[in-house]
N, C-alpha and C positions, 0 to 999 in steps of 0.2 A: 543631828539634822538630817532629812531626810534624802537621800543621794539623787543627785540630776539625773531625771528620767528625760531626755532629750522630745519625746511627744508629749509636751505640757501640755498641749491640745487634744493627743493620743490621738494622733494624726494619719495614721497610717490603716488607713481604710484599700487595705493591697488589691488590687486588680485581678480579678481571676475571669478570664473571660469565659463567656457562658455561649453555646452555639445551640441552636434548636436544628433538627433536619425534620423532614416529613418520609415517609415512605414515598418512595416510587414505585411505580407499577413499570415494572419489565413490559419488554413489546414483545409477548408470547408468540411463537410462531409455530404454528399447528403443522406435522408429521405424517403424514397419511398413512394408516395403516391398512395393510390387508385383507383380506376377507376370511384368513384363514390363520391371524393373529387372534390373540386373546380380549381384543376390545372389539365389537362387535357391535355396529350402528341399531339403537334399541328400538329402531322406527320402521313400519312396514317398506318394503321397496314399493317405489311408487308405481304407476302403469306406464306403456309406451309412449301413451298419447299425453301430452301435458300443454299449458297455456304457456308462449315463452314469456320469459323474463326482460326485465329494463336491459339486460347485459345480452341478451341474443341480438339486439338490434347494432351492436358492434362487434359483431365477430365478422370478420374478413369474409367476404361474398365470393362466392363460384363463378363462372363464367356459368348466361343462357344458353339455351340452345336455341337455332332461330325457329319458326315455324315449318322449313323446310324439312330441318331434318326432324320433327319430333310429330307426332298427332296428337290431337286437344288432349286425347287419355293417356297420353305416355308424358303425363309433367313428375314422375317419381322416376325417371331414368331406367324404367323396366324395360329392357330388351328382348323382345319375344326370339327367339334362336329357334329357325326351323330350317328346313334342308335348302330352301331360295335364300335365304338373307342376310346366315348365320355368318358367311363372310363378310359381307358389308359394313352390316351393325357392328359385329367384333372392331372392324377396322376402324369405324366412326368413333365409336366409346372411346376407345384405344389413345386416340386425336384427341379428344377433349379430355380425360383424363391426364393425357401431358400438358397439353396447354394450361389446363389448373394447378398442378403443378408448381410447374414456372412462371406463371404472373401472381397466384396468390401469396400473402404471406402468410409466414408459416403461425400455426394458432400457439399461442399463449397456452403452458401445461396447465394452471392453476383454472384456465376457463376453455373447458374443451368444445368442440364446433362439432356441430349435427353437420353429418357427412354422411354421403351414401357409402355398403362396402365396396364398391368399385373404387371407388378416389379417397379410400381410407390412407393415409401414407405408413412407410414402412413401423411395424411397432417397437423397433429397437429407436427411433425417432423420439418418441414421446418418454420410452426408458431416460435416455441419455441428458435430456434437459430436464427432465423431473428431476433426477438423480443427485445432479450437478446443482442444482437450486437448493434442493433438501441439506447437501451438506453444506452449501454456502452458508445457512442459517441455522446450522444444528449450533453454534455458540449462542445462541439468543436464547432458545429453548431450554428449559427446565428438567428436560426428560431426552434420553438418550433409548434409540433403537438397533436392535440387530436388523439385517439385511432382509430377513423375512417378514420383518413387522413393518415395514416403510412405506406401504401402502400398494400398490394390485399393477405394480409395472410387470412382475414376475408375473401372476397369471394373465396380464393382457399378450405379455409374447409367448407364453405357454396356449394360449386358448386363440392364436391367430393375428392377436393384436385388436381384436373387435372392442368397443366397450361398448355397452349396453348404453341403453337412452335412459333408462332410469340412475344408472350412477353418474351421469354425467349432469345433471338435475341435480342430485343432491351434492355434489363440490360445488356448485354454481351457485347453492343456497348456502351452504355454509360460506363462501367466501364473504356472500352478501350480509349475513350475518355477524361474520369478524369484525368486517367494515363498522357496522351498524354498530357494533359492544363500543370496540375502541374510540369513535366517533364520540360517543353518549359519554367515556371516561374522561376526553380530552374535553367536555364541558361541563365535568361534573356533574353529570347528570346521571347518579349511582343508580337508582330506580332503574331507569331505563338499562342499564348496562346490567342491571340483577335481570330482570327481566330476560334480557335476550341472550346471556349468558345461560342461563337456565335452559332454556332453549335449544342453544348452542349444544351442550352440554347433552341433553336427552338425544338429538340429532345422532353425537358423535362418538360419544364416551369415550372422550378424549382425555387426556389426566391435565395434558396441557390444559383443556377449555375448565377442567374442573381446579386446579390449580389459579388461575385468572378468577374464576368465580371466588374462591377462598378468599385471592388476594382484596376484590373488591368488599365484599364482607368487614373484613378487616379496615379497611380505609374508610369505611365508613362508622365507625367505631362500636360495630357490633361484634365484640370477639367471642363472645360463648358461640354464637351462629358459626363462627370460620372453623371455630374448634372443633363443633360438631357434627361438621359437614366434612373436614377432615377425617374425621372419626370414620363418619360411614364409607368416604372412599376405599381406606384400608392401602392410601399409599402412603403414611408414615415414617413406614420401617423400610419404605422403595425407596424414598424419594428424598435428599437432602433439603432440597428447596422446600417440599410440603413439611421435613420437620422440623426443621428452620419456623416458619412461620405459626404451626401447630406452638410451639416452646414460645414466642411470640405473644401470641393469643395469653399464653398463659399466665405468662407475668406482667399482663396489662388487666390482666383479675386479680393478682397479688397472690398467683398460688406459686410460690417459690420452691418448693420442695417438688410439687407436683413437675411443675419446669424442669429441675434438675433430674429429675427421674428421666424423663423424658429426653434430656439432654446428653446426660452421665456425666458421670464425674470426671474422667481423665481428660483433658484436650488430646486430643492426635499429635501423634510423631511428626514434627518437622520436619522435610524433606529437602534435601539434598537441592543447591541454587537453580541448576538444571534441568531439573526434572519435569519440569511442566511443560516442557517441551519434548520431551520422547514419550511421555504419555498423551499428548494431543490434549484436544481443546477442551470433551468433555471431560478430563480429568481436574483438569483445570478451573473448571465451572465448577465441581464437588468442592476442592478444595476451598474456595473461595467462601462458598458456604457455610463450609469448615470454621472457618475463623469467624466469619460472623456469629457461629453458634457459640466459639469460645467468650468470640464478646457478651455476648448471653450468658452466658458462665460469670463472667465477672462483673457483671447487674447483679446479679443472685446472687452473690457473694455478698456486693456494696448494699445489699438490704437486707443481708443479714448480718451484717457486722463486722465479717471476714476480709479485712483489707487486706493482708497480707496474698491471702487467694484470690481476691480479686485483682490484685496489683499484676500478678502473675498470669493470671488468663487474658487481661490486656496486653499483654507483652507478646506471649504467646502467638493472639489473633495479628499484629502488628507481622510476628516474624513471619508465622503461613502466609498471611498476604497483607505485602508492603502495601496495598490502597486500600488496607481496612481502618482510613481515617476514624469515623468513631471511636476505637479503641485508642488510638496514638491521643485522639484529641482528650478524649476521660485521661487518662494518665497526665497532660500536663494539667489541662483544666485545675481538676481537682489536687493537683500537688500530689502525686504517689509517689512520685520519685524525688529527690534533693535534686540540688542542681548538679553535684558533680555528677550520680548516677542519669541524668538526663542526656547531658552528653556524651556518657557512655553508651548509652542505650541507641542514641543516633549515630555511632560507628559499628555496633552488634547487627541493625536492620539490613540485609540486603537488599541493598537495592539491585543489584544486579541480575535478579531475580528478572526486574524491570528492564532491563536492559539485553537479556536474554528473551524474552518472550517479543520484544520489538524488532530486534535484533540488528547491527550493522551502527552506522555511525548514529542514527538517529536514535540506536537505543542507549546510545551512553548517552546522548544530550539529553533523554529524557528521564534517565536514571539522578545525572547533575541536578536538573530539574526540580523533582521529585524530592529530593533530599534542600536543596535551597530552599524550599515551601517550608519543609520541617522544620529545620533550624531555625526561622522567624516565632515559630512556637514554645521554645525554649525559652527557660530563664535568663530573665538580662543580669541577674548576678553575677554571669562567670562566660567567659569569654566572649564580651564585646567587639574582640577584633573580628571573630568567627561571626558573629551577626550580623554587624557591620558588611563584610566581604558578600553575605547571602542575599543584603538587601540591594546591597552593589549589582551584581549577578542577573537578580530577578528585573530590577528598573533600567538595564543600560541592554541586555541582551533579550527581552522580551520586555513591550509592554505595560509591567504591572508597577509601576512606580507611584501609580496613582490608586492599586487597588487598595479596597478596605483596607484587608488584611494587614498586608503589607503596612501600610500609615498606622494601624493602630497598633501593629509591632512597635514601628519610630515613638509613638505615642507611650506605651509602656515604657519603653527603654526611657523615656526621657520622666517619666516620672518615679523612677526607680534611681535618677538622677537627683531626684528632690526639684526637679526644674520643670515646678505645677505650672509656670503661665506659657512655658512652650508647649507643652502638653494638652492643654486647655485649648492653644491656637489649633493645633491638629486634630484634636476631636471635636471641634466645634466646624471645621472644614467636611470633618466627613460626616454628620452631624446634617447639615446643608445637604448634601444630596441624598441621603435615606434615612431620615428623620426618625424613624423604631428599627432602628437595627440597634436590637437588647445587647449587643457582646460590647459595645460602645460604653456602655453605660456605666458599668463600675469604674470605670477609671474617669469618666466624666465627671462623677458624682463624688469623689475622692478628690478629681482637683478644686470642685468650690470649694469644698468642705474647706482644703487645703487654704487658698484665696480667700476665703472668708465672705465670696458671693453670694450673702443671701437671698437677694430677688430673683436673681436667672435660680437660683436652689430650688425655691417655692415657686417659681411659672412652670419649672420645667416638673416641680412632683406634680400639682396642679393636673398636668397637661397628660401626663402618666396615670394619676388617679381616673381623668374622664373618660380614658382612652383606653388602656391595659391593664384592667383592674385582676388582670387573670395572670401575672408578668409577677416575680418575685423581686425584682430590680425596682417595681415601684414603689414598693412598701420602704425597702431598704432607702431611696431618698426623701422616702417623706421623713422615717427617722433621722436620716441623715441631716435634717432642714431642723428638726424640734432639738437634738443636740446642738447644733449649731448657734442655735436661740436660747439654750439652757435650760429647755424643759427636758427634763432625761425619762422623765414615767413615761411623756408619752414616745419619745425615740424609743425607747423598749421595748415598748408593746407594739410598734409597728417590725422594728426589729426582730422580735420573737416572730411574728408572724409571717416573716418573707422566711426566717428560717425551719418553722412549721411546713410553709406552703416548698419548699425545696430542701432539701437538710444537708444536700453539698455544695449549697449557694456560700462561699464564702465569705464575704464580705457582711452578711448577715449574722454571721457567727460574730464576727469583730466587731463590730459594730455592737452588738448586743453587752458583751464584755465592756466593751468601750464605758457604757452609760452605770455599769457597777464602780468602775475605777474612775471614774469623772468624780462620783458621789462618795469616794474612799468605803464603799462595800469591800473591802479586800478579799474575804470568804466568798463572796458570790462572782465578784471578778474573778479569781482563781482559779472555781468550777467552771464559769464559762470558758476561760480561756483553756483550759484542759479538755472540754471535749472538743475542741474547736483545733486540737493539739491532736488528740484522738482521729477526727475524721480528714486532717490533712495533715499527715507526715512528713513532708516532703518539703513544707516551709518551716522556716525557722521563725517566723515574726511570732506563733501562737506561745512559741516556748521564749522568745526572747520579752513578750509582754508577762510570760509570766517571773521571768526572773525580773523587771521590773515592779513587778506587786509587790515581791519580794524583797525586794531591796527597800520600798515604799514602809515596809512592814517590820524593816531592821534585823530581816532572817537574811545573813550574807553568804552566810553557809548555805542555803537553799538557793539564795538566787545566785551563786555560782555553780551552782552544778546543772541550772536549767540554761543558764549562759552560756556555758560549756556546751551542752547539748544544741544549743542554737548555732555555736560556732562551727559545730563539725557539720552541719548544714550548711553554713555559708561563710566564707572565711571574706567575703568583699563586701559585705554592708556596714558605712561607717558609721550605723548608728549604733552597730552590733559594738563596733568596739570602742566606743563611748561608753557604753553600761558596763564593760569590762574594767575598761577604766575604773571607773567608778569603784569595782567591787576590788581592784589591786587597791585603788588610794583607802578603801576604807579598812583593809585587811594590814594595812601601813608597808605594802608593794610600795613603795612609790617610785622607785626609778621603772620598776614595769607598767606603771601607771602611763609616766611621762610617756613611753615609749608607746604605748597604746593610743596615748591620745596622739600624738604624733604622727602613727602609724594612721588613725581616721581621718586626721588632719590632710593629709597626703594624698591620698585616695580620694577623697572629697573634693582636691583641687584636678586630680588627673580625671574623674569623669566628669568634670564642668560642672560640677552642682554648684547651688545657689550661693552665696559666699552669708549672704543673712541667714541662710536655713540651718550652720555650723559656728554658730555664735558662739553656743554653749560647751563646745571643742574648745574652742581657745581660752576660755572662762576657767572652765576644769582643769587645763594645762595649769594656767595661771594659778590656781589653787595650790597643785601639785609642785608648781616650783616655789612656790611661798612656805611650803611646808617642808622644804628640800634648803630653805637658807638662802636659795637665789633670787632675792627679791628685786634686781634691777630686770632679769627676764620675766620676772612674775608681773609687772608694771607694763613692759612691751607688750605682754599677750593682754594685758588688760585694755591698753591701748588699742591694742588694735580689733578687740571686740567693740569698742567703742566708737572707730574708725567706721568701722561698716555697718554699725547703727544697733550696737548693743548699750545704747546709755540708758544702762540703767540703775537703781538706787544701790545695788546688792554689789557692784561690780566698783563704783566711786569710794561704797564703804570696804574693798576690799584693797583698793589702791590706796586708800588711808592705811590700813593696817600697814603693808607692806611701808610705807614710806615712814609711820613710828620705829617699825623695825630697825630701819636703816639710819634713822637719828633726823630724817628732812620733817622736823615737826610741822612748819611752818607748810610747805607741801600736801601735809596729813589734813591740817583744816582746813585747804582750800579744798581738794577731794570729798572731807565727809560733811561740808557746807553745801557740797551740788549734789551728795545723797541725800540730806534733809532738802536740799529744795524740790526732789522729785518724792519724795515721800517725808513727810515736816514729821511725822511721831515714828519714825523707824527706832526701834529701843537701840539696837546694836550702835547705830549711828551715832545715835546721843552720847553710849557711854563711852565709845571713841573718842568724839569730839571733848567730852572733857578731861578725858588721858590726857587729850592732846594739849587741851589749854593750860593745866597743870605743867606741863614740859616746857609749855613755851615762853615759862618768864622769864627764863635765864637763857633763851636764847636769839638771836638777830634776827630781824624780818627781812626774809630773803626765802620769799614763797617760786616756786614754781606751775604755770596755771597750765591744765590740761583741759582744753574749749571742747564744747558735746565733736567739734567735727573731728577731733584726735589730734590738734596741734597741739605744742607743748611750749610756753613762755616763759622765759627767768630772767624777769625786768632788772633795770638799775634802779636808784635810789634817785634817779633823776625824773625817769620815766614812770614811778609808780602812780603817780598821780593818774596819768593819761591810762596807765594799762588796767587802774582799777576801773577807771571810766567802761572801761571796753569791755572790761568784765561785769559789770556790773549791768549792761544792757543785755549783752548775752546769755546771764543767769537768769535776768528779767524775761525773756522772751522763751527758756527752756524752760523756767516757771510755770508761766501762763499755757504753753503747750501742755508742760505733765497737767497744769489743774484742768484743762480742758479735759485731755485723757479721761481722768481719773472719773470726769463728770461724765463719761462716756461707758463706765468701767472698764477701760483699755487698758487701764496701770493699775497693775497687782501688786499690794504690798506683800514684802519679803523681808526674809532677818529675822533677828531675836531668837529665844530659847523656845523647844517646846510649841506649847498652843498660845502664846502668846504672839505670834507674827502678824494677828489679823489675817491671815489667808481663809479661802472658801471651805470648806472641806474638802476635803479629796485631793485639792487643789499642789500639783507637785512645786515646789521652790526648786528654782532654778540654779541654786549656787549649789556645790559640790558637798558644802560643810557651813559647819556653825563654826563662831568664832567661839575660842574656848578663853578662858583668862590668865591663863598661862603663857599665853601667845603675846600677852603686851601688858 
């Protein structure tokens, strides 16, 4: 008989959460360069004379002069100097040049003030706050200058401090210009922002302003344009951030190879915790990019095949720089790593990388931080107390007790519990207040499944069909809805297509498998679940469904070495070792059976799972000590499957057996009398029940009754009357419930030899073993 696969449902539609990001557009901060640098404004100088601008009308105002001291023709402060007046005048100028001075304020660098040269102020003045601005914002900027390239303070104090009227014009346009780009981007209004970016760009040949044009290019999802506009800059091989985005561009074409070229193959040497800080800010900036290209690296890797390198250049970009979330997030997302290597990997990460660069008490709070966020990303297979403590952490000393994240961490962990309707409470909370946040959804759609919620299954694909037909999550619950209803062609084929349209969506993969093993395809379940094994190493459930195929298949020897393999993934999932079980009882292990099952049994009680969802734990036990000679424990564990609402026809027939064993015949047919009343043609049950009634002539009526709630009755001879009564409503009423079921198809018959059980196809039996005839 075919060994208890604990997912008779094949239940475990595992949560993998899924994050989308968009690009940001950096707030570029344009550098001014020199006149005697290598970039070179491509636009004629204007003339002296020019119409002002909206921004002249707020530059800080001079003091007049009255009409005493000046004549109608002296309004440009020309002082005619001749041998009468040249004192006078000198003295007067003199006077109003201090008094402007000291009551004006001083002009703004980025918006310089027509000024006569008399009242020009000193030109080490305009050096010193230019200077000081520039490097305030050289960490924004993309592009890093020497001293000579930083725009014309060296020849303004070299040549007197004068600047002309024509360059002061064109800062004054380009600022208005910036203005006008970033404006048009923060409304999405690409057009516009291509437009005057262009512009910008002819104005200044700036790499910055040409860099910003690429970036918008790309955001708007033109990437052959960003490519080739790259191209003709020829700042590729200058510029991290331009080939950053150039490599970009290129695997949003699907040219992989070309990327990698472009990329290289080696990631850069990891540097020392330190060091971003004696190298200063623009080192810092490269790096950063650094690792984002590495994460590019390991895309090009995951589309061509290459997990193992892919796994490793996520790591890699993680270690150069602790906030290159993307990477850390692909690595769990997708399962790269097992769990124990996950929490390895989260003590390898420096963070104090982070706590260096902050520096002081606030950089270790924010290193703590930083690392508390991670740890909620982790598997809840293996160290709960450490999870536990981080979500402690994050809700009592910040805040986020109520964010997403956070909740749908609690959420995971509690369905990795088997404990779907607290699960279901918490996802349906956050759920309520951002109604398409897609990372939600796998585990929302795993606990109907779980629950058996059909209608919220179908409003909520419904609602995803009308909605986000563009969304791989929504295909997966419409399948998830037609399994659930027992149409598996069409789960499949929606199935297949959420995993066409993403191919490291996992739950798609499972889900696909699911609908072969539902229908006992075992060949086609196999393959599914092997590449599904293939593209996420890192979980065990791909390899632990396969050594259930397997075991389904009577290959023990295969499905223990894919068991085996699951195990060394995860030594805390007790479904994991229920299948073990399984494969010691059927190898005739059975004290390492018991101990197996025992061992699930235990663990199932310490993470609060569901006490119904481990039914089949105690059944198996019960098995295993029936086969072991201990049939008054074999009857307890039965009992108490029974207890918490495992009555059913397989298990009554199995406390029969156990009670001919031990000689309580009388016992045996009350037992395989309440299997036949929840399934009347079970064969096994029949041929028991007439073992038993052959036994029972030569022996006294002195039954013991064991009621569906787990009581246990051993009337007198006084009382039988009244205790048949009581049984006899009781059988009556557990009757009419199973014929209800049955008429529902809720009650699966189970038992007998072979194909002869009346089960579905595919359809797993719940009990451990067939009874053999040896046995009684």
């Amino acid at each position: 008989m075919a060994a208890d696969s604990f997912s008779s449902k094949y239940h475990v539609l595992h949560s993998f959460s899924v994050s989308f990001n968009l690009l940001r557009l950096p707030s570029i901060t344009r550098i001014t360069t020199s006149r005697a640098g290598k970039i070179i404004p491509s636009t004629p100088k204007r003339p002296a004379s020019r119409q002002p601008t909206p921004k002249d009308y707020f530059r800080p105002q001079l003091p007049k002069r009255s009409k005493d001291q000046h004549s109608e023709n002296d309004s440009d402060y020309n002082v005619e100097l001749t041998p009468q007046n040249s004192l006078r005048n000198f003295s007067e100028s003199f006077q109003i040049a201090l008094s402007a001075i000291h009551t004006a304020e001083p002009p703004v660098p980025d918006v310089p003030v027509k000024q006569s040269t008399l009242l020009q102020p000193p030109p080490r003045y305009y050096t010193r706050l230019q200077k000081a601005k520039e490097d305030e914002k050289l960490d924004e900027a993309p592009f890093e200058y020497s001293d000579g390239d930083r725009g014309s303070s060296k020849e303004n104090e070299e040549g007197g401090g004068v600047e002309k009227e024509d360059d002061i014009g064109e800062e004054n346009m380009e600022k208005f210009l910036r203005e006008w780009r970033q404006d048009a981007v923060n409304k999405h209004q690409y057009d516009s922002a291509i437009f005057i970016g262009d512009k910008l760009l002819a104005l200044t040949n700036d790499p910055n302003d040409a860099f910003f044009l690429a970036q918008i290019h790309f955001s708007t999802g033109q990437y052959t344009r960003a490519q080739s506009f790259l191209d003709g800059t020829g700042l590729i091989q200058k510029s991290a951030p331009c080939k950053y985005l150039y490599a970009l561009s290129q695997i949003k074409q699907n040219k992989y190879e070309d990327a990698l070229q472009t990329l290289g193959d080696e990631s850069p040497v990891i540097s020392n915790p330190h060091g971003l800080r004696r190298r200063g800010a623009s080192r810092a900036n490269d790096e950063k990019y650094e690792a984002a290209m590495c994460y590019l690296r390991g895309v090009i890797y995951s589309k061509q095949g290459a997990y193992d390198k892919a796994k490793e250049a996520y790591k890699d970009a993680v270690k150069i720089d602790v906030k290159c979330f993307e990477a850390f997030d692909t690595l769990m997302r997708n399962n790269l790593l097992s769990p124990e290597e996950e929490w390895q990997f989260i003590e390898e990460i420096d963070f104090d990388t982070m706590a260096a660069s902050v520096g002081g008490a606030q950089g270790e709070a924010t290193a703590q931080f930083l690392k508390a966020l991670y740890t909620t990303r982790l598997s809840k297979y293996k160290n709960s107390t450490k999870f536990d403590e981080a979500i402690s952490m994050l809700s009592t000393q910040y805040p986020l007790g109520e964010n997403h994240d956070i909740v749908l961490a609690k959420a995971e962990l509690l369905y990795t519990q088997c404990r779907f309707s607290d699960s279901l409470k918490l996802v349906k909370e956050l759920l309520a207040r951002d109604k398409y946040n897609f990372k939600l959804y796998p585990v929302y759609i795993a606990c109907l499944f779980e629950l058996q919620e059909k209608n919220e299954l179908f409003l909520m694909s419904h609602d995803l069909a009308d909605n986000h037909r563009e969304e791989p999550v929504t295909f997966v619950a419409i399948g998830a809805y037609y399994m659930l209803i027992d149409r598996l062609p069409d789960a499949r084929r929606f199935f297949s297509k959420a995993s066409v349209m993403d191919p490291s969506f996992g739950p798609a993969w499972i889900g696909f498998a699911h609908t072969f093993a539902a229908e006992g395809e075992h060949d086609q379940a196999i393959s599914a679940y092997s590449a599904a094994a293939k593209l996420f190493q890192g979980t065990h459930l791909p390899q632990m469904f396969l050594g259930m195929q397997h075991l389904q298949l009577n290959n023990i020897t295969l499905a223990d070495e894919y068991l085996q393999i699951a195990w060394g993934l995860c030594k805390t999932d007790p479904l994991l070792m229920n299948e073990l079980g399984v494969v010691f009882y059927h190898n005739d292990h059975l004290h390492e059976a018991v101990k197996m099952f025992l061992n699930g049994i235990k663990l199932a009680d310490e993470i609060g799972g569901d006490p119904k969802t481990y039914i089949q734990f105690r059944t198996n036990l019960g098995h295993a000590y029936r086969r072991l000679g201990r049939y008054g424990e074999a009857v307890e564990e039965f009992t108490n499957a029974i207890r918490v609402g495992g009555n059913e026809a397989n298990i009554r027939c199995s406390m029969g057996l156990c009670c001919i064993m031990e000689g309580k015949t009388w016992d045996a047919i009350t037992h395989l009398h309440e299997a036949l009343a929840l399934v009347p043609q079970d064969p096994v049950a029949t041929e028991l029940l007439e073992q038993a009634l052959l036994k029972s002539a030569d022996e006294p009526f002195q039954p013991t009754y064991v009621l569906p709630d787990g009581r246990t009755f051993a009337p007198t001879d006084k009382d039988i009357d009244r205790i048949l009564g009581e049984d006899k409503v009781q059988r009556g009423g557990s009757s009419t419930a199973a014929a209800t079921e049955r008429s529902h198809g809720t009650v699966k018959r189970k038992g007998g030899h072979g194909g002869s059980r009346g089960t579905r196809r595919g359809e797993p039996d719940p009990s451990v073993m067939d009874v053999s005839e040896s046995e009684f």
